[in-house]
C-alpha positions in Angstrom: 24.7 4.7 2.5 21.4 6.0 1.2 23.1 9.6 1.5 21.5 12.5 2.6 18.3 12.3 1.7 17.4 9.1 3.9 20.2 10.1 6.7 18.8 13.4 7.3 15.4 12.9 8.1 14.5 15.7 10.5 14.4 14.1 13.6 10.5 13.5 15.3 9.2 17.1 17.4 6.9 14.8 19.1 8.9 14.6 21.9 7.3 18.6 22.8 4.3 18.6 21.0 2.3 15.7 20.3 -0.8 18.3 19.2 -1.3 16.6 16.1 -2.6 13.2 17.7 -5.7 12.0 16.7 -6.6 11.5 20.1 -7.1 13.6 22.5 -5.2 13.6 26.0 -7.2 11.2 28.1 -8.4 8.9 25.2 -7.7 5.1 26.3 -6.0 5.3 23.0 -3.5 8.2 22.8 -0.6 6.0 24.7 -0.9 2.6 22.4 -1.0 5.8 19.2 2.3 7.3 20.6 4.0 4.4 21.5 3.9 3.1 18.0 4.2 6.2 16.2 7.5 6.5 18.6 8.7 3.0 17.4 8.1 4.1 13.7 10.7 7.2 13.9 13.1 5.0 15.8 13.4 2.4 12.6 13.2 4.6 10.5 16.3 6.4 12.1 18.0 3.0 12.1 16.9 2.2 8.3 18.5 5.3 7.6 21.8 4.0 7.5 20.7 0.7 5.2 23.6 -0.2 2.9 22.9 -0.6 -1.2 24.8 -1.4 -4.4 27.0 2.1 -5.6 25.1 2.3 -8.6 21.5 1.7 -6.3 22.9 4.8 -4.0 22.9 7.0 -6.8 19.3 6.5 -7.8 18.6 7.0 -4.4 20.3 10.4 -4.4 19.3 11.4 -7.4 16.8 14.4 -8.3 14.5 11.9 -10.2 13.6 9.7 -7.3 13.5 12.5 -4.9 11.0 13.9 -7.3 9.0 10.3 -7.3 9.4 10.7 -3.1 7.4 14.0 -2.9 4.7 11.9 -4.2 1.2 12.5 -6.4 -1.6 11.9 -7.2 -2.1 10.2 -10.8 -5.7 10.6 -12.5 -7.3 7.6 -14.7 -10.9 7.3 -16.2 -12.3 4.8 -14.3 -14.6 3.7 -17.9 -11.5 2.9 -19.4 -10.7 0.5 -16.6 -12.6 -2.8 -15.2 -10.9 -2.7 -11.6 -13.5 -2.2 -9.9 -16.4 -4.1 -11.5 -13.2 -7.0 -11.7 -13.2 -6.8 -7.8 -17.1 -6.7 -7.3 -16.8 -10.1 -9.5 -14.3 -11.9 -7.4 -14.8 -11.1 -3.5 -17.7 -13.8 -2.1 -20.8 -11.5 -1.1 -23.0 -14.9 -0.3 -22.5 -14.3 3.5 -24.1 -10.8 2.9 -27.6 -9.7 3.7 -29.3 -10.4 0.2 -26.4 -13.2 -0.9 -25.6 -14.0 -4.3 -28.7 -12.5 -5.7 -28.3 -8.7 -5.1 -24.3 -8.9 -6.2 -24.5 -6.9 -8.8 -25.6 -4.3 -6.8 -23.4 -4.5 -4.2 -22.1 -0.9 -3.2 -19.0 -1.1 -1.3 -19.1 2.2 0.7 -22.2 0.8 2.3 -21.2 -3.0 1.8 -20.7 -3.1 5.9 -24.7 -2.7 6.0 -25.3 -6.2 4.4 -23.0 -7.4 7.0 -25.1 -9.9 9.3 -25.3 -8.0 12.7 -22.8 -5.2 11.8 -21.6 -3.0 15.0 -19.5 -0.7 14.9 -17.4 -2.0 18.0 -16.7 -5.2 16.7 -14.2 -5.8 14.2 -16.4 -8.1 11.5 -12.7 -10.3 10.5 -15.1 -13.2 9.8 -17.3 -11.5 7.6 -14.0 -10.1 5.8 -12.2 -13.5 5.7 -15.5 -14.8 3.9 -15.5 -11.8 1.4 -12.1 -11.8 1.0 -11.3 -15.6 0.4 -11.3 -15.6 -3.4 -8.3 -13.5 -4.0 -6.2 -16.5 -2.3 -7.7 -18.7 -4.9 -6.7 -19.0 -8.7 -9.4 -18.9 -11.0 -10.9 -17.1 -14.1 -12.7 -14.6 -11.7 -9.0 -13.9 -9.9 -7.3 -13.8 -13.9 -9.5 -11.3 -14.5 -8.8 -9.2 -11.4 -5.0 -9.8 -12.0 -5.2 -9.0 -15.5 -7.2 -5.8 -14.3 -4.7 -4.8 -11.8 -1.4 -5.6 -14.1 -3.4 -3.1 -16.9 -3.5 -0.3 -14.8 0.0 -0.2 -13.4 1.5 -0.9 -17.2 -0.8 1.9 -18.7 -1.5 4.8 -15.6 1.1 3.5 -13.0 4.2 3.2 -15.2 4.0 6.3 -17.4 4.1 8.1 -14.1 6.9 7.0 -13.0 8.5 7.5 -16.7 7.6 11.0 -17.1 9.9 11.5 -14.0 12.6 9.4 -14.7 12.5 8.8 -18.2 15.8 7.2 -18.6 14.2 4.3 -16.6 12.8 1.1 -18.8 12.0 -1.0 -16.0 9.7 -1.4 -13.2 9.3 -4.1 -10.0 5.9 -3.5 -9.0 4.1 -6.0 -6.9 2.5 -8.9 -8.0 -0.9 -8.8 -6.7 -2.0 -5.9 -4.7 -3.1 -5.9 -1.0 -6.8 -4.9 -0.1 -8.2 -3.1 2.7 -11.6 -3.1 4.6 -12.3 -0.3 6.5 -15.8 -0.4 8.1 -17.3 2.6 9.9 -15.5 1.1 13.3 -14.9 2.3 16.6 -10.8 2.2 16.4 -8.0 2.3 14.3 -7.2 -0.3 12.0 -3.6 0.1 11.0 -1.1 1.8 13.7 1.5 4.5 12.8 4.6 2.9 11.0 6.5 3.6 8.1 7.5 0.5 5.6 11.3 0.0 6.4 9.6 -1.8 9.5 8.3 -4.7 7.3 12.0 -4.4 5.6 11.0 -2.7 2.7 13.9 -0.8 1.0 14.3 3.2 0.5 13.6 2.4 -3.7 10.3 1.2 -2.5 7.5 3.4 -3.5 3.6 3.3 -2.2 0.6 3.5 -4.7 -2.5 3.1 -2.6 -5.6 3.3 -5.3 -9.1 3.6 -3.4 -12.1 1.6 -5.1 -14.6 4.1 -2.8 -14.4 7.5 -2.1 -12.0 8.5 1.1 -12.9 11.4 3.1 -11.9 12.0 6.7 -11.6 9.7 8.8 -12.0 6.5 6.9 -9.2 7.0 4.6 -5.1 7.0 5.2 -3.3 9.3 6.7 0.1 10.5 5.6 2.8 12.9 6.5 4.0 14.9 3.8 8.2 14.6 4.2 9.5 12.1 6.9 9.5 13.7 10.0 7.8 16.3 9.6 4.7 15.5 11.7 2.1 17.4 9.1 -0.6 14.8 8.7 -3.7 15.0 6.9 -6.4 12.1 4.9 -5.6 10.8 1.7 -9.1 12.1 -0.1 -9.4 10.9 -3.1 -12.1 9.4 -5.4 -12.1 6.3 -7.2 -10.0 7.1 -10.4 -7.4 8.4 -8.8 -4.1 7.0 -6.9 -1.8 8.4 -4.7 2.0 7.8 -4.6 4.1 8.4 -1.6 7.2 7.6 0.0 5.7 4.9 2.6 9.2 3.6 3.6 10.1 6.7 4.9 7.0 8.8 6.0 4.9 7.5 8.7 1.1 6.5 7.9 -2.0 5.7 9.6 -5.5 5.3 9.8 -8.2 6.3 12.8 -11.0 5.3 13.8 -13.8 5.4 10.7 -16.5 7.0 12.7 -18.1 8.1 9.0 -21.0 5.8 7.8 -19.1 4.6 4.8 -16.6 1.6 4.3 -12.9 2.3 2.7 -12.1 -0.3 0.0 -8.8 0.7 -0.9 -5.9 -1.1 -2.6 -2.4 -0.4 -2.1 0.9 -2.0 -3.8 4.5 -0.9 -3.9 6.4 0.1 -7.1 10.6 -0.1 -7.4 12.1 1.9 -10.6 14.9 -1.2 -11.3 17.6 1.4 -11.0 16.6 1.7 -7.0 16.5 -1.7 -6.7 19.5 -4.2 -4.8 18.3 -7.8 -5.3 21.0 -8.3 -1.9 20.2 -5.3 0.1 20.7 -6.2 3.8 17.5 -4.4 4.6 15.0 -7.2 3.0 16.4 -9.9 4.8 14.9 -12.0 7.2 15.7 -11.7 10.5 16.9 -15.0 12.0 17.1 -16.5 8.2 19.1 -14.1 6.4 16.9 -15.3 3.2 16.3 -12.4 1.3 12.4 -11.3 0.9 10.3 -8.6 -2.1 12.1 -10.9 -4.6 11.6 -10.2 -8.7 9.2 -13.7 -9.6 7.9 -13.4 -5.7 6.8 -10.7 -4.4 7.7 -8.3 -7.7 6.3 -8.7 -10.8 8.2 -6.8 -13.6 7.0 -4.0 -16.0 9.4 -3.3 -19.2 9.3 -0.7 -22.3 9.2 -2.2 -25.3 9.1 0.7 -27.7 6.8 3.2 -26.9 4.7 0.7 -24.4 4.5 -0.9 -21.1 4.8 -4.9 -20.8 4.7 -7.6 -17.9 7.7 -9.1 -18.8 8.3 -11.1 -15.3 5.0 -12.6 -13.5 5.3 -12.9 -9.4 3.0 -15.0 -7.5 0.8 -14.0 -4.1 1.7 -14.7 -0.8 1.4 -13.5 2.8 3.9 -10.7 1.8 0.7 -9.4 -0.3 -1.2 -9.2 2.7 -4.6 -10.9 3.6 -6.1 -13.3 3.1 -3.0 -15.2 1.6 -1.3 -17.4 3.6 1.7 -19.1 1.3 5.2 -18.0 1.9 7.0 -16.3 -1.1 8.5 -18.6 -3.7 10.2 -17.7 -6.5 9.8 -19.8 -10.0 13.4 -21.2 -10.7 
């Protein structure tokens, strides 16, 4: 079992008091909100008796990774770091009001006003499909945006997690990281779930970096412990990332009804002590083929003296979230 830090999960109030609901009673909304916030707390009470490895369940019991589970929120200096300018360079902004020309000066907390015939009450997935399409696409622009990404987990991302478990010398982390889009929009873009529904496992831990400032109601929303119903926005700036326990507390988003787009990033990040390459959890349903696989999905941070290296490359798939399509292979 994952012991008694998974297993006892304080069971949902929601059932008496559903007060903390982002929308109010009456809103054609609130039903669809509960309903899947309901189906979040009842997998999550099911995950809680996921099997692992002995030697797994004890990292998962352990003060270390409990620490890890209460989350953070890690600080870098954005000047030391090309992620963002990387990111700029890749995404396709020649569908945008002022094309290719202006993309330089793109700014992506306003980016939905070069959207041809933005509105709030549509959902613009054509417009993001177009902007989006390069990730899915190897390439020098891509490398550089990979090579961006891999930098800031082996030299922010990973010391975090050592300064808490310092014992630990190796890291899966994902591959390539999934982006978000979250236009000032007239509903919510990602229902209330926790990440044991998409069969994460319990060593799986969330890092979701914005690229824009996230105030309100255009960034995530998180509960602080699972359970415990206490939800409030992720705001943070760009150079800085938060860590949370997404396969256990529920998460969100609302309706953006700010005037600035969310460009956010989020990946997950396994300590290799937490990790059971056979865990029943990550299997498919229907296939029994096991899924979030070191080479696949995972790419694999080591410490080699007193610094961080990629020692095992992944590849994207759909696992990594739009716009990739391909189906998770590992390299034999």
């Amino acid at each position: 079992m994952t012991g008694t830090d998974v297993s006892g999960c304080k069971a949902s109030t929601s059932g008496r008091d559903w007060s903390w609901v982002p929308y109010p009673e009456g809103h054609r909304k609130r039903r669809g909100f509960i309903a899947n916030y309901l189906d979040a707390v009842k997998d999550r009470e099911s995950a809680a008796g996921a099997v692992y490895s002995p030697s797994v369940t004890k990292a998962l019991d352990g003060e270390a990774f409990a620490e890890l589970r209460r989350g953070a929120t890690v600080r870098f200096d954005p000047s030391d770091h090309d992620l963002s300018d990387a990111f700029l360079d890749l995404i396709d902004t020649s569908g945008l009001v002022g094309g290719d020309d202006d993309a330089g000066g793109v700014d992506l907390a306003t980016i939905h006003e070069r959207l041809p015939d933005f509105d709030r009450g549509k959902s613009h997935l054509e417009d993001k499909a177009r902007l989006l399409a390069p990730l899915a696409r190897p390439g020098p622009r891509r490398d550089r945006f990979q090579n961006a990404y891999d930098r800031l987990m082996l030299e922010v991302v990973a010391p975090h997690f050592a300064r808490t478990m310092p014992a630990e010398t190796k890291l899966l982390y994902a591959s390539f990281p999934c982006v978000r889009i979250q236009q000032p929009c007239d509903f919510h873009t990602i229902r209330a779930h926790v990440d044991t529904m998409y069969l994460h496992p319990h060593g799986s831990l969330n890092a979701w970096l914005p690229l824009t400032t996230t105030r309100g109601a255009n960034t995530l929303h998180v509960e602080s412990t699972p359970g415990r119903e206490d939800f409030a926005p992720v705001e943070l700036s760009y150079g800085e990332l938060a860590i949370f326990d997404g396969a256990r507390c529920s998460h969100f988003t609302v309706a953006n009804t700010s005037d600035r787009t969310r460009v956010s990033l989020d990946f997950r990040v396994v300590p290799a002590c937490a990790y059971d390459p056979c865990a029943v959890i990550s299997r498919v349903k229907g296939t029994g083929s096991q899924c979030y696989n070191v080479g696949g999905y995972y790419s694999v941070a080591e410490k080699i003296g007193q610094s961080w290296h990629k020692t095992v490359a992944g590849t994207p798939s759909v696992r990594h979230g739009f716009p990739h399509t391909n189906p998770e292979t590992v390299e034999e």
